[in-house]
N, C-alpha and C positions, 0 to 999 in steps of 0.2 A: 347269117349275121351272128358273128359270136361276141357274148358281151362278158361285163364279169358283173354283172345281175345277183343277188344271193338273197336280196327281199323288194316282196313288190309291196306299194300300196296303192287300196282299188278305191275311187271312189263308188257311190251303189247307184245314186238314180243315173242315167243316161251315160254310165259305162256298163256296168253288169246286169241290169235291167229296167225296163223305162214303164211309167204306169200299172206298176202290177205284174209287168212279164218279164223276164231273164230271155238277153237277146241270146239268139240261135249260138251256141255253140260254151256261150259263157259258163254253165256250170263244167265242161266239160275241161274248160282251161285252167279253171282253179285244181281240179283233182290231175292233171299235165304234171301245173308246178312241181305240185306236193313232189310227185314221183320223184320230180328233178333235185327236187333237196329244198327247193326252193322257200325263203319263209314270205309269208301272206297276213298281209293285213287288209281291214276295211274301215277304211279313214271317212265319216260321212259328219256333214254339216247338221244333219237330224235333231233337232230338241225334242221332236213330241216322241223318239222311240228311245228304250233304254237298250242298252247290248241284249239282254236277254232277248228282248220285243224282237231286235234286228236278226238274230241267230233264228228267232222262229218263222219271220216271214223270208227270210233267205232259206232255211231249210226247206220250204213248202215249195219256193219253185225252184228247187232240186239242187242247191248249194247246199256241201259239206263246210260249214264252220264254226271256230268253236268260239267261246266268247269271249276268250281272252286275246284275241285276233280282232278283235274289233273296237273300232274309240270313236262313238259319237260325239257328238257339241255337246250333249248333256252331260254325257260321262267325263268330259274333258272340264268341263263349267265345273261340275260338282268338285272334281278331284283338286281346281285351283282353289275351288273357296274354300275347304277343309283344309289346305296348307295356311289358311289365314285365321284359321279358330275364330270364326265370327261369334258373338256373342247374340246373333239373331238377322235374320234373312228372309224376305218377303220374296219366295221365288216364285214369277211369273210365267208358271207354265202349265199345258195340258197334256194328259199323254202321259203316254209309261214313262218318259222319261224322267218324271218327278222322283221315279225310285231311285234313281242315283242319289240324289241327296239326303237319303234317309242318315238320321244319325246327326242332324243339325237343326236348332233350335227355329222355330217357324213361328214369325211376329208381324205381320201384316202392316200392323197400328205403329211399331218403332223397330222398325231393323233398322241393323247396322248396315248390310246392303241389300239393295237392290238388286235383282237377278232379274233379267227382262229374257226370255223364250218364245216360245210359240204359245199364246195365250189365246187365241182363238177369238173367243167372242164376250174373251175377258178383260180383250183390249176395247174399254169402250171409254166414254166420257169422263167417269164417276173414278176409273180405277187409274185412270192415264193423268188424270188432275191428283189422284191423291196422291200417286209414285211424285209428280212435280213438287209437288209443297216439302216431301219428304225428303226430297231431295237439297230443299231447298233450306232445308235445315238440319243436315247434315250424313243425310244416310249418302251411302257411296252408292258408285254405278258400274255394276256387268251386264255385257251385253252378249250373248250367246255367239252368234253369228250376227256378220253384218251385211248379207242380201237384204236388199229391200224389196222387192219384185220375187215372187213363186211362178213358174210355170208347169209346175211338174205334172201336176192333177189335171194339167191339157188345158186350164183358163189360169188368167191373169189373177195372182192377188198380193197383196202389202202380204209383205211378212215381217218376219222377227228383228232386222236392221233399221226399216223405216221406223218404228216407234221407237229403238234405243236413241235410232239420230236424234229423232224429237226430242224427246227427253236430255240427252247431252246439251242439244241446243237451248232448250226452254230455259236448262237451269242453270247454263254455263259452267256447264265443267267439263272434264275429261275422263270418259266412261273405260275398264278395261274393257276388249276387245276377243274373244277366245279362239272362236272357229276359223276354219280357213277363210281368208290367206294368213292369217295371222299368229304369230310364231308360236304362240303355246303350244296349239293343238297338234302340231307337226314334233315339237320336243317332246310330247309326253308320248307322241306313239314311236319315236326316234325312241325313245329311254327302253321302249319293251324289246328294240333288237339287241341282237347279240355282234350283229355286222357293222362296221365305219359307211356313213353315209355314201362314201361316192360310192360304193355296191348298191345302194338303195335308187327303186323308180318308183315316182308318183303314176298315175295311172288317172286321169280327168276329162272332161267334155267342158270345162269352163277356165279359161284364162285366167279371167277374174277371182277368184280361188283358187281353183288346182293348181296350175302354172304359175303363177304368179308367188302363191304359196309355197310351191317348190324351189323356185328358186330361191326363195329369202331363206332356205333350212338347206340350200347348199345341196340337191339330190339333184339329180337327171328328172323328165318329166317327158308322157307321152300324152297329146293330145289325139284323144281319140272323136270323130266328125259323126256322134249319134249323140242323143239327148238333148242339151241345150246348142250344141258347136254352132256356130253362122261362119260361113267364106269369111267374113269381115275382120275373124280371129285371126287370122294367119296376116293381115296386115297393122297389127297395132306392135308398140316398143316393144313388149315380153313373147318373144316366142318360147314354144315347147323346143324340144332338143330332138322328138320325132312325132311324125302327125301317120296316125294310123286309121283306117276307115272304120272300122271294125274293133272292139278288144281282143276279140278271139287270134287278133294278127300278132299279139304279144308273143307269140309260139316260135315266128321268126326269131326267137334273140337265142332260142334254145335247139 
């Protein structure tokens, strides 16, 4: 199967490793690429890790990557708000990922926006009513990613979309939107190549973002049937353009 391929991007949980472990064969596909010329990114929906965070728990199970190959939600969240020179930001999150926004003003009590992330057990009564009011007179709204539902940790929980919906809804406005499927995150890691997209493959285990994502930025897209996949993916409107069992089946195109 010969393509003209010249950069992939991977998402990490449930393509390149699920729960802490890198499936059988995956680090071995990314050092393939390289050989082949190939350029590599790691495109993940993550707020609570910064690149740094990601490059170090990817290196531990035995991924070579460097961190300028890599665009989180966070990194992607940060790099939009600093194109907008806020003059103060109440950013809602936990985790390394806060390091991305170093270098902007932090105002709890009157930002100019709102940043809603992974805020863990910060999302509670007290601070989900104050973001409302605040919003409700006049501060703005980002919203990192828009999953509402986590399974990754192996049980069910609200994540970082369900509270931004809230909040959109309580205070009736229109929140920006960052993470996949949603166009930014896909243009800013689009800006770091050097290739015209129809060279470029996403590389996903969810419709709902990867695929989905892909297509609205105009790339090919492989769905890959580990991490999140269900059968029920392959019969909804958006399909992938190839359905792989495996990541390590990427090898096929080369």
């Amino acid at each position: 199967m010969q393509t003209e391929f010249k950069a992939i991007l991977f998402d990490i949980d449930g393509v390149l490793e699920f729960q802490g472990r890198a499936y059988p064969g995956a680090p071995e596909l990314l050092d393939f690429l390289r050989r082949k010329g190939i350029i590599i990114r790691i495109l993940t929906n993550s707020t609570l890790k910064s690149r740094k965070h990601c490059v170090a728990k990817l290196t531990q199970r035995g991924f070579h990557v460097r961190q300028e190959e890599v665009i989180t939600a966070s990194y992607a969240t940060a790099k939009y708000l600093k194109t907008l020179k806020p003059k103060s930001c109440w950013v809602m999150l936990n985790g390394k990922g806060i390091e991305e926004f170093e270098g902007l003003h932090f105002d709890p009590d009157s930002p100019e926006y709102i940043v809603v992330g992974d805020y863990r057990e910060g999302f509670n009564f007290d601070n989900m009513n104050k973001a409302l009011k605040l919003l409700l007179t006049g501060s703005k709204l980002i919203v990192m990613i828009p999953e509402k539902v986590d399974h990754s940790l192996g049980s069910v929980e609200l994540t970082v979309g369900a509270y931004g919906k809230m909040l959109e809804d309580a205070a009736g406005i229109k929140a920006t939107w960052i993470g996949k499927p949603n166009k930014y995150i896909f243009e800013v890691t689009l800006d770091t190549l050097t290739v015209d997209r129809k060279n470029v493959l996403m590389v996903g285990d969810r419709v709902a973002t990867d695929i989905i994502g892909a297509k609205a930025a105009g790339i090919k897209s492989v769905l890959v049937k580990t991490g999140e996949f269900k059968e029920s993916d392959l019969n909804g409107d958006v399909q992938p353009d190839y359905v792989f069992d495996a990541v390590r089946e990427i090898e096929k195109f080369f």
